[in-house]
N, C-alpha and C positions, 0 to 999 in steps of 0.2 A: 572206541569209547573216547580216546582222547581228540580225537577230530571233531566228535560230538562236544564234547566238554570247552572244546575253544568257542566254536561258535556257539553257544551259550552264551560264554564270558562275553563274545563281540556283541551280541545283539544288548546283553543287561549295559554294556557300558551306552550305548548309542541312546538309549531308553532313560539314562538316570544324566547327560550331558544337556537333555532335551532339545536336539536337533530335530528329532523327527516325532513331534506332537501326533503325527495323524495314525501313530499305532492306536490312539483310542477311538475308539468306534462314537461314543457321542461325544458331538464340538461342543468346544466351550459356546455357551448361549452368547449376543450379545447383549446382554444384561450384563453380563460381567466384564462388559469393556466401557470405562470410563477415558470422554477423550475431553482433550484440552485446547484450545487454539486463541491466537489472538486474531482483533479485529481486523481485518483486512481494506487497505487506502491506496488505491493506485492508481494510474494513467491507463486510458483507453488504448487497450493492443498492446501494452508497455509487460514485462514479464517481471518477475518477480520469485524468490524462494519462499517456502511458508514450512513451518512445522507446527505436528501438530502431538500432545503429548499423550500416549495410549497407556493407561494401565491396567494389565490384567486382574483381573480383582477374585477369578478363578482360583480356590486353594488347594488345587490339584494338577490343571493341566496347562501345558506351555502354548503358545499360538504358535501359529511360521510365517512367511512369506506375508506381512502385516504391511500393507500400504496403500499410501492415497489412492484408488481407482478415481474418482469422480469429484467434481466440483461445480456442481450446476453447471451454466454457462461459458465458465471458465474453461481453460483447456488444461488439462496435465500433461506438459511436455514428455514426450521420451517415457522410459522406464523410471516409474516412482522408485524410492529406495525399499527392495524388500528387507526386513527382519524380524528374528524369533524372540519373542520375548515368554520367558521363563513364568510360572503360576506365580501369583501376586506379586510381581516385579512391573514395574515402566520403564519406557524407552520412548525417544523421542525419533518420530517417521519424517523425513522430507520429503519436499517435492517442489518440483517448478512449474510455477502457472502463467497463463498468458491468458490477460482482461480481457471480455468483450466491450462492445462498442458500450459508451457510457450510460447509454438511455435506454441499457435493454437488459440492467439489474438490480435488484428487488434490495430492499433496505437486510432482508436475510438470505442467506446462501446454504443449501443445506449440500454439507461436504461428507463423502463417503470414504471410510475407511473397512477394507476387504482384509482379511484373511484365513489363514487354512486350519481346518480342527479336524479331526475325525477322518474313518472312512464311510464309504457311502455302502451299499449292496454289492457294486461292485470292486468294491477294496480300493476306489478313487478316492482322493483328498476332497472332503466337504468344504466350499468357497463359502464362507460369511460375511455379512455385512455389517457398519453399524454407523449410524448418518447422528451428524454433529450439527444444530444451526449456528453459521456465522454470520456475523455483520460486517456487511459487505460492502464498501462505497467505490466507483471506479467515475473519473472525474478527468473531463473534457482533455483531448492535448494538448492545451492551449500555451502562450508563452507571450512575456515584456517582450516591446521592443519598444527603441527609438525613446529608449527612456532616458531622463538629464532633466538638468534646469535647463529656463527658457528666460531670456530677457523681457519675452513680452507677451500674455497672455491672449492677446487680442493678433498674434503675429507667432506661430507657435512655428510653423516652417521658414521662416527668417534664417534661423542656421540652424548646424547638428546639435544636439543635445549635449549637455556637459557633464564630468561625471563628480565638480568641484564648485563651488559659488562660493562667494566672498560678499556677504553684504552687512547693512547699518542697522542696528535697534530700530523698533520701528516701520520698517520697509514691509512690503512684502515679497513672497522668494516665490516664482512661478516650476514647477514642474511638467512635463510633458512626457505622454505615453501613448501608447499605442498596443494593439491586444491583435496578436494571430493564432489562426484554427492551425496546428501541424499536424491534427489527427483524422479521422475518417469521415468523423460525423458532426451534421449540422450542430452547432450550437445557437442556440435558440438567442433571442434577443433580450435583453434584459435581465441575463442568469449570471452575469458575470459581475464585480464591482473589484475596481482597482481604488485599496489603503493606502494613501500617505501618510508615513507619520516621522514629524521630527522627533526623534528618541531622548532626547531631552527635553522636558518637560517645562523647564526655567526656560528654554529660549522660543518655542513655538508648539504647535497643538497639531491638530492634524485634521484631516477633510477625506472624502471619498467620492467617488464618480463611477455610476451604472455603466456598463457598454450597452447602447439602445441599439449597435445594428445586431443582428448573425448573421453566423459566418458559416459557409459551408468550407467542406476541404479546400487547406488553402487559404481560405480567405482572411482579411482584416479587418479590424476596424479604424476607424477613423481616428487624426493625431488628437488628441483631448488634452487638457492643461489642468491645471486646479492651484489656487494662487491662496499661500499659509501666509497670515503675517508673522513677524517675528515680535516679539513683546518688547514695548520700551524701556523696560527694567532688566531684558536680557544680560547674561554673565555675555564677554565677551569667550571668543575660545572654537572650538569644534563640536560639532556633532555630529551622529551619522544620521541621515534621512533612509527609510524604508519605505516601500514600493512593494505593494503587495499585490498580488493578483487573486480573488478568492472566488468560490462559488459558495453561496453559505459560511460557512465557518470552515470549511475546509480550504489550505492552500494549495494552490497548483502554482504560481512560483512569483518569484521575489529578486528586487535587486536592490544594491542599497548604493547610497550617496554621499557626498560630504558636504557640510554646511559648516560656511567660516564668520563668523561676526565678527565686525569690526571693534573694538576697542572705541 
C-alpha cells in the first residue's frame, strides 16, 4: 500500500507541475494558440534570430515541446528552442533563420509553429500546428563602395575618394559611389538608387542616382557622382553628408561623410 500511495503522490505531482501536457487524451486545438511576431527585414542568405510570442489561450491544459518547425522558404537552423507553456500563460519561442535568395519571397510568409497535446490511440504525443502570416522582405546583398568626395564630377577616377571636404558658400560639393553584388543573385537594373543627403538643411539639400547596370554575383556597378550645391546663406561650421543605398524604402547600407564650410 505504501509503495502504491508514493507513486500516486509522484504521478499527481508531474500532472499539476505541467511537464507532461500529453497525459490528456484531447490536444489543445490550435484555436487556442494565439501567436505574435514582428515583421521580418533581411539580407539574402544573411541569418538572423526571430521570436515569436505564443499564448496559450486553453483554460485547462498546458502545450510542450512548442517551437518554430517551419518558415516558408526560410530555413530554421538547428534545433528551434523547445518549451511548455502552462494553460492561459505565454512564453516567448526563438529560433534562427537563414533568408533565401531575394527574388524568391512573397511580400507574406506564413511561419509554423508545432507542438505536443494529447495522446493519439496509441498513447503517442499528438504534434500540432498553428501558422502565423508574416511580412517578410529579404533584400539584395549589396554594399557602398569607393564612396567620398570628388574634386570633379566630370573626372570621378582622378583620385581615391575622401571621407572629409572643406569648401565655400555657394560652390558645389561632388560625391562619388559605386554599388557591388556580394550576394548570390542577379540584381536587376534599375532597382537600386543611391540618397545623398547633407543632414543639415541651412547648408545643402540633397540628390539621388538609379544604378542602371545589374549585377550578377560579384559584380559592380559603375563609379557615378552626383554634385549638391551648398547654399549662399550657408552657416559656416560641419555637417555630416549621408550616403544611402536603398531598394524602395527599404535600406541595405549607408555610409556617412563630413562637410566643412568655410567661413
Amino acid at each position: 500500500m505504501n509503495k502504491n500511495l508514493v507513486l500516486i503522490l509522484i504521478v499527481s505531482a508531474i500532472l499539476a507541475c505541467g511537464c507532461v501536457s500529453t497525459q490528456t487524451m484531447t490536444p489543445v486545438a490550435s484555436e487556442d494558440l494565439i501567436l505574435s511576431t514582428e515583421p521580418i527585414v533581411m539580407k539574402e542568405f544573411h541569418e538572423q534570430d526571430i521570436s515569436v510570442l505564443v499564448l496559450n489561450n486553453n483554460t485547462s491544459q498546458p502545450i510542450d515541446s512548442v517551437r518554430v518547425s517551419s518558415f516558408g522558404p526560410f530555413a530554421v537552423l538547428g534545433d528551434s528552442s523547445y518549451i511548455n507553456i502552462p494553460a492561459t500563460k505565454q512564453a516567448t519561442v526563438n529560433a534562427r533563420i537563414q533568408a533565401p535568395a531575394f527574388d524568391s519571397v512573397e511580400e507574406t510568409t506564413m511561419l509554423t509553429v508545432s507542438y505536443a497535446s494529447g495522446l493519439d490511440e496509441e498513447e503517442k504525443p499528438v504534434i500540432q500546428t498553428k501558422n502565423i502570416p508574416v511580412k517578410t522582405v529579404v533584400l539584395p546583398d549589396a554594399k557602398l563602395q569607393f564612396v567620398g568626395f570628388a574634386a570633379d564630377i566630370d573626372d570621378l577616377l582622378a583620385a581615391p575618394p575622401v571621407s572629409t571636404w572643406e569648401a565655400e558658400k555657394g560652390e558645389n560639393v561632388t560625391i562619388k559611389f559605386s554599388v557591388k553584388n556580394d550576394g548570390q543573385t542577379t540584381i536587376a537594373a534599375d532597382s537600386l538608387v543611391v540618397l545623398v543627403d547633407i543632414d543639415n538643411e541651412l547648408i545643402g539639400g540633397n540628390a539621388n542616382f538609379t544604378i542602371t547596370q545589374s549585377m550578377a554575383r560579384g559584380g559592380t556597378s559603375y563609379t557615378r557622382g552626383v554634385e549638391i550645391p551648398i547654399l549662399e546663406d550657408a552657416p559656416n561650421g560641419e555637417t555630416d553628408v549621408y550616403v544611402r543605398l536603398m531598394q524602395g524604402e527599404h535600406l541595405i547600407d549607408s555610409q556617412s561623410l563630413v562637410l566643412k564650410v568655410k567661413l
